[in-house]
N, C-alpha and C positions, 0 to 999 in steps of 0.2 A: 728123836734126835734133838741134842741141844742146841745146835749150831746148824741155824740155815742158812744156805746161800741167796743173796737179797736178788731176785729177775728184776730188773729195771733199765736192759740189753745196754750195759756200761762197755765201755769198749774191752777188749778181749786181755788188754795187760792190767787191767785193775782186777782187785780180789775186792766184794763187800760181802758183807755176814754181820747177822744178826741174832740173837737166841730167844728161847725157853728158858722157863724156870725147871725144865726136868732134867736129869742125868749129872749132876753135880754132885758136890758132898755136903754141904750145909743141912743141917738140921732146922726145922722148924723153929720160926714163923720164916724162914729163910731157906727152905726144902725148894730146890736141893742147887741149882748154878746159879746162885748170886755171886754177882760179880763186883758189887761195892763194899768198901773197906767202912763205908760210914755209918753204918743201919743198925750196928750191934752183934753183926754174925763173927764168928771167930776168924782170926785174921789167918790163920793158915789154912783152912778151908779154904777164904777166899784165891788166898795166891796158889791152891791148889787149881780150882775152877778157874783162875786166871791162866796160869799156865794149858790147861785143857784148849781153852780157847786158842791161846796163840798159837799151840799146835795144828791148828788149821791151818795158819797164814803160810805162802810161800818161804822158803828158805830160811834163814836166818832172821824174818821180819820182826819188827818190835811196836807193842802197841804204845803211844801218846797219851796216858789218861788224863781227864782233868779235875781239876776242883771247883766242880759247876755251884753256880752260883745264882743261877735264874735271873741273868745280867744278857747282856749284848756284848760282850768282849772276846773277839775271834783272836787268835794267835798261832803263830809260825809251831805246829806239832815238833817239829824238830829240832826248833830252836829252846820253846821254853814251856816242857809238858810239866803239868803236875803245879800250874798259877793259875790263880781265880779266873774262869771263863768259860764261856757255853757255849765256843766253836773253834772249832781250829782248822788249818789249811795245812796242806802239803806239796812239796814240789818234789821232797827227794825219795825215790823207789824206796821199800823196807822199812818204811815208816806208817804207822795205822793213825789214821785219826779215830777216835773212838769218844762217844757219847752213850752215858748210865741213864737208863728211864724207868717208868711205873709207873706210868698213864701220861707224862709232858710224850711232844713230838719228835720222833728220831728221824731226823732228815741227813743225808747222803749226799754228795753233790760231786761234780768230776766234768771236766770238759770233753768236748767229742774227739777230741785227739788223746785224749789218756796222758794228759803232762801236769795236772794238779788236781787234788782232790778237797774236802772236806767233808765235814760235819758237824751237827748243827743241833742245840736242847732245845727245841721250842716248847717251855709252858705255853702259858698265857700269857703270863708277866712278860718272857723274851718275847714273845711272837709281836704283842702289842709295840711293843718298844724297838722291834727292829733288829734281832738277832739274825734272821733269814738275811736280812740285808746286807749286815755286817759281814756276813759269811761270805756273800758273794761278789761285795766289794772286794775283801781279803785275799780273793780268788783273782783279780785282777786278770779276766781273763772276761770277753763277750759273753752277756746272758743268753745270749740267742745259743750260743754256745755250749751252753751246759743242760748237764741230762741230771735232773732231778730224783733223786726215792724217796714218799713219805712213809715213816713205817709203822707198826700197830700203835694205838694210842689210847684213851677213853676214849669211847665213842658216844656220837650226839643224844644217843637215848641214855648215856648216865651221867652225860657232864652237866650236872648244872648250876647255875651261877647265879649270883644277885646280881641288879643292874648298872651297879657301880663296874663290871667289865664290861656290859654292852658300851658305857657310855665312855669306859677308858679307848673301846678300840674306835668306836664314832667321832670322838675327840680328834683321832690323829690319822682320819680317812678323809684325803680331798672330799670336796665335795659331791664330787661328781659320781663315788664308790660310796657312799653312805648309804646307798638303799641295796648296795648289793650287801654292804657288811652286815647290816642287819638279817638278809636271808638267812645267815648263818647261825642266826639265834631265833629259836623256835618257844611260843610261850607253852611254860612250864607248869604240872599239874599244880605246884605252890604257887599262889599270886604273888607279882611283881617277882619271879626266878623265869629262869629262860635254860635252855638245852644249847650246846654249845658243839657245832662244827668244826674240830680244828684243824680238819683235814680242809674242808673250804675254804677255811680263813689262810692258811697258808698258800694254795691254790693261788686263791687272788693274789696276795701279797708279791709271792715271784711272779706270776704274768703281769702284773703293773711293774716290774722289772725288767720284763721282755724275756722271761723265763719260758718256752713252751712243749719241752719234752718232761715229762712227769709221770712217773708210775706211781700208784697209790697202792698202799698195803692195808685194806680197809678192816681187819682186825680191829677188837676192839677189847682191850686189856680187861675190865673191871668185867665184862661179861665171860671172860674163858678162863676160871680158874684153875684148871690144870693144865693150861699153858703159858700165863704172863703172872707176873709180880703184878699188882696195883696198889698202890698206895692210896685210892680213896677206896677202895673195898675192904682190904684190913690193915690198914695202919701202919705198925713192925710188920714189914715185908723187906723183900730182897731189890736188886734190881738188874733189870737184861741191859745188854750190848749192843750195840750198833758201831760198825768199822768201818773205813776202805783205805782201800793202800793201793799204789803203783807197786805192783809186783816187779819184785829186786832182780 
């Protein structure tokens, strides 16, 4: 199945869903539900696989896409889809927020009463910079509040990085988090490279928000190639979805 439904026990009038790269129509290197316009795949493929998908959502619902940017700029889905940003929020039913990935973090977000939702591009570069943040700022609604999803992503035995990101995210960690932020980078069989947690890193970042319901989708992109797009495994690749909507 292309199109899973995300478990992260959201309240009962929100829809989330996330995909595969199987049961689409794109041809290689974008075989077969790609779902971005920008990669190189044929564009009526894509709005074929696009339409696929929205046919899952309740009713009449419409997805929000955006024009990520691997920035921190969250925006009203319904006011103003389809401008440069890597999160968006919703308050009005029938509207998707939705987030394109290939190894960055697909975060989900929605409060315990089902009255706003988002979602959220964490790379590196947002995560470091505060996109999770911006999200749930934009959500103007208590963190204690909200039910979190992280969903598959690269995972820490293939991400890895020079130390110039350990010491972007050490930079901008109270003090007091500095020895936890480094847990989340492990040394790498390359000297001076490190393995990279992003499912931790994000962890932290919402609970030092006051964030503490979280389901984690511990997949790990670059290692399942017959289920996820990656972009650091091969390159021209496709990319999956991530959504959630107040069902209209």
């Amino acid at each position: 199945m292309s199109v899973e439904r995300v478990a992260a026990g959201f309240p009962r009038n929100i829809t989330a869903l996330t995909t595969t790269r199987g049961g689409g129509v794109g041809r290689e290197p974008w075989q077969s539900f790609n779902l971005a316009l920008h990669v190189g795949d044929d564009g009526q493929a894509v709005a074929l696989n696009r339409e696929t998908l929205r046919s899952f959502l309740p009713g009449d619902s419409q997805i929000a896409w955006l024009d990520q940017v691997h920035g921190t700029n969250a925006i009203d889905a319904a006011r103003h889809p389809g401008v440069p940003a890597d999160a968006s929020v919703c308050r009005r039913p029938g509207v998707a927020c939705a987030i394109l990935t290939a190894d960055c973090l697909p975060v989900l977000l929605c409060d315990r009463a089902g009255v706003v939702v988002a979602a959220a591009h964490a790379g590196w570069r947002g995560l470091a910079d505060g996109v999770l943040e911006a999200a749930v700022a934009a959500m103007k609604a208590a963190p204690e509040n909200l039910m979190v999803w992280l969903g598959p992503c690269i995972g820490p035995a293939a991400f890895e990085v020079g130390p110039e990101v350990l010491a972007t995210f050490c930079d901008r960690a109270p003090t007091a988090q500095v020895a936890s932020v480094r847990a989340c980078f492990q040394p790498s069989p390359r000297p001076g490279h490190y393995l990279v947690d992003l499912h931790a890193l994000a962890r932290q970042r919402l609970a030092a928000l006051g964030v503490g319901h979280i389901a984690v989708d511990a997949r790990c992109t670059v290692s399942l190639p017959a289920s996820f797009f990656s972009y650091r495994r091969d390159g021209e690749t496709g990319r999956m979805a991530s959504l959630i909507l107040i069902n209209p």
